[in-house]
N, C-alpha and C positions, 0 to 999 in steps of 0.2 A: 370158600367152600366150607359148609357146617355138615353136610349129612355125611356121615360116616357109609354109607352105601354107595356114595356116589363116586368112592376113591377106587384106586385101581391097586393091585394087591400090589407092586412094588411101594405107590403112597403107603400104604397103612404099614409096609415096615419102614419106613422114615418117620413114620408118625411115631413107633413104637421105640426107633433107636436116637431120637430127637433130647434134643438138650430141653423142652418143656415135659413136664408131666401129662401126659395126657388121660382127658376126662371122657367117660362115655356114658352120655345121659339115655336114658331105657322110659316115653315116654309111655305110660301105663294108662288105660280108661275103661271104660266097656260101653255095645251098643244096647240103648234102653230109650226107651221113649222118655222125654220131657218137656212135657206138656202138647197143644196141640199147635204152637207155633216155635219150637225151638228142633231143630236135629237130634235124629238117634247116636248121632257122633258127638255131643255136645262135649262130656268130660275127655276124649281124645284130642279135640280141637284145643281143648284147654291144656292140656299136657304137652301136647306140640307147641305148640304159642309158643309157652311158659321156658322150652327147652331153645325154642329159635330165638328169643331177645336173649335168654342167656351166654349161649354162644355168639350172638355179635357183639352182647357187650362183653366178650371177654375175648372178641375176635384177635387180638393186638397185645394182650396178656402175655408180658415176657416168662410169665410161672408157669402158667397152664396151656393148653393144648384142649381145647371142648367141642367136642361133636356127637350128632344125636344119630340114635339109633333108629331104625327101624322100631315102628309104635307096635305096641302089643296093644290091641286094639277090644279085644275081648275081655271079660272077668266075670266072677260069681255077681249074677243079676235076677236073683232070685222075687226080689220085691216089687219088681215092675211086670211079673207074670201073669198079671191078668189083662194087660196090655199089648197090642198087635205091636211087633217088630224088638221085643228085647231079644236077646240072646249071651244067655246064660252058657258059660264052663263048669264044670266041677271045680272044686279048691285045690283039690291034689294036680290039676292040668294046668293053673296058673302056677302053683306053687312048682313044678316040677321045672315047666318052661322059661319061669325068671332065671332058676337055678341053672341049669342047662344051658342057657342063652351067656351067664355072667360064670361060668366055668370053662365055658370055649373060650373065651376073652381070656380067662386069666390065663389058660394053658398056653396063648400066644403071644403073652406077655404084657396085657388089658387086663390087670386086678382091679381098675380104680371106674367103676360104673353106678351112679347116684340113679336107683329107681324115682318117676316123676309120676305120681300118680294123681288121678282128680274123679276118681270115683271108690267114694264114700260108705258102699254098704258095710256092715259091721264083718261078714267073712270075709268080704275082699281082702278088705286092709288085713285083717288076722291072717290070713294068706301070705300076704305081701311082708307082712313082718317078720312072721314063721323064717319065710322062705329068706330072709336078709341071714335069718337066725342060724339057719343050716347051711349058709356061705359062709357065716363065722367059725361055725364047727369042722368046716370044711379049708379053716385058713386063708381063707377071702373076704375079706372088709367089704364089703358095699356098703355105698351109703343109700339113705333112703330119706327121701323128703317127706315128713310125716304133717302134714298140714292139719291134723287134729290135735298135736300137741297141743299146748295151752298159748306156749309164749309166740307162734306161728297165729293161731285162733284169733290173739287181741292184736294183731297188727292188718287183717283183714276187715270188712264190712262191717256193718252192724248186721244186717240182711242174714250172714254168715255167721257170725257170733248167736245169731237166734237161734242156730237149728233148723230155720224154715226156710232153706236154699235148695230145693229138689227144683231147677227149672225158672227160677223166681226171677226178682233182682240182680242178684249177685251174678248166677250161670249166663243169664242171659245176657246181660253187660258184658262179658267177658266175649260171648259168641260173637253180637254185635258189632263188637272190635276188631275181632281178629273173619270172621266169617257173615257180611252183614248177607250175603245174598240168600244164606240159607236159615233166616229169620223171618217167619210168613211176620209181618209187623202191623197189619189189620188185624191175627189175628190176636197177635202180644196185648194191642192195646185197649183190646173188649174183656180181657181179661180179668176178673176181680182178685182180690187180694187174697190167699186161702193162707192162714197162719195154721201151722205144725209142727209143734216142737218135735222134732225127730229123733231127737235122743232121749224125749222121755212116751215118746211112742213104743219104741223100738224097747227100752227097759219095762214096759207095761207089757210085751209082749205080742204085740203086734207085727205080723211078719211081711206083711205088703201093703202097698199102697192103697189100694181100696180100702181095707179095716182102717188106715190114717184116717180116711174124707178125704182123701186124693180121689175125687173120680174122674180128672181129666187128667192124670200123672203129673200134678206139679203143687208146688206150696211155695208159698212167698208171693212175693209183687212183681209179676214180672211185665206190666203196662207199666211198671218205675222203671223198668231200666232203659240204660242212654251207653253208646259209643262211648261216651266220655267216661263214663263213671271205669267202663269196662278197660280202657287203656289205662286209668290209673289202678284199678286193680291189679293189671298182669304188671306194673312199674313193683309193684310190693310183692306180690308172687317170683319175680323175674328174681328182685332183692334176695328177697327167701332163697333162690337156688345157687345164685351167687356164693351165696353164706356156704349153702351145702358142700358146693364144687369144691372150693378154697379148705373146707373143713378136710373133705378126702383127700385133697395134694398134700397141705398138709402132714398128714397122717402118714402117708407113703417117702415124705423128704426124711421126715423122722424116723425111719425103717431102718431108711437106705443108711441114713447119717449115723444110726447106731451099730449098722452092721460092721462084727470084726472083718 
């Protein structure tokens, strides 16, 4: 059993007075259009995924203890607004509800929650770090899988490393993977290739998609993408969370082992 919801509340205090450390991953995404043949759940699908291989591969883990939370499914989606089915939060209601979600947890003796995020707009994630930032101030480590770092960046795609992954290659390999039923894939593969560098969009000051030349809400190649590419993606994603999990037990062994 990985999902942490699906335990009965005497489980979750063995889980909490257990001889492993336990992890509680917080998959994070928002609903937004991408493109006309991928799901508006696309980046949650991905953060789910990303959070289920990690806990099975860490099912047996004599250190750890990892199960996923209920996804936050929502986030700042301001850039796909001129587009039928986004649905945008304000910053301060993500910001608030990570916080909130990962302080009931610690009050019950859950300090150690890795946010898994897979959507990209520039307030989201400023959202998402903030809110890591005001858990710190607050005495509570989370961790946070930051997949725009750099040394995260060069171990992904090339698709990804461009910039022009809104729905393309990269996203939709991944969906493929893990969700092939909800890939129209006549419509993926009439698809031309629309190259966007996103980060230097978005630094030009462009605030949505339409100003990019998105006018079908996507960039990249996504008539490239294959099942295949997308399971060895989420193998390197899954790696990356690994890394995270182990960083945060970690971090908590070291507390405890210091404490007079």
């Amino acid at each position: 059993m990985t999902r942490f919801a699906d335990l009965t509340s005497p489980q979750v205090a063995a889980l909490r007075d257990g001889p492993r450390t336990p992890v509680l991953l917080l998959p994070v995404g928002a609903i937004e259009p991408h493109g006309p043949h991928a799901p508006l759940d696309t980046d949650p699908i991905i953060s789910a995924g990303m959070c289920a291989r990690a806990a099975a591969r860490l099912a047996d883990d004599p250190e750890v203890h990892v199960l996923v939370l209920p996804a936050l499914p929502y986030g700042v989606t301001d850039f796909a607004a001129g587009f039928p089915g986004a649905i945008s939060v304000g910053a301060e209601t993500v910001h608030n509800v990570v916080v909130e979600i990962c302080l009931s947890l610690d009050a019950q003796g859950f300090p150690d929650v890795v946010v898994v995020n897979n959507h990209f707009e520039p307030a989201h994630v400023r959202t998402l770090r903030r809110a890591v930032d005001t858990l710190a101030e607050r005495g509570v480590r989370t961790g946070y899988l930051d997949l725009l770092r750099r040394a995260a960046v060069a171990r992904l795609t090339a698709e990804f490393r461009s910039g022009s992954c809104h729905a393309g290659r990269y996203e939709t390999s991944l969906v493929l993977a893990e969700r092939p039923d909800l890939v129209d894939t006549a419509a993926m593969s009439a698809l031309p290739a629309v190259p966007v560098d996103l980060p230097a969009e978005m630094g030009a000051g462009r605030r949505d998609f339409l100003a990019m030349g998105m006018s079908q809400a996507y960039c990249g190649a996504p008539a490239e993408a294959t099942a295949d590419e997308g399971t060895d993606t989420f193998t390197q994603l899954t790696a990356l969370l690994v890394e995270a999990i182990r960083d945060q037990a970690a971090h908590r062994r070291e507390r405890r082992e210091g404490a007079p």
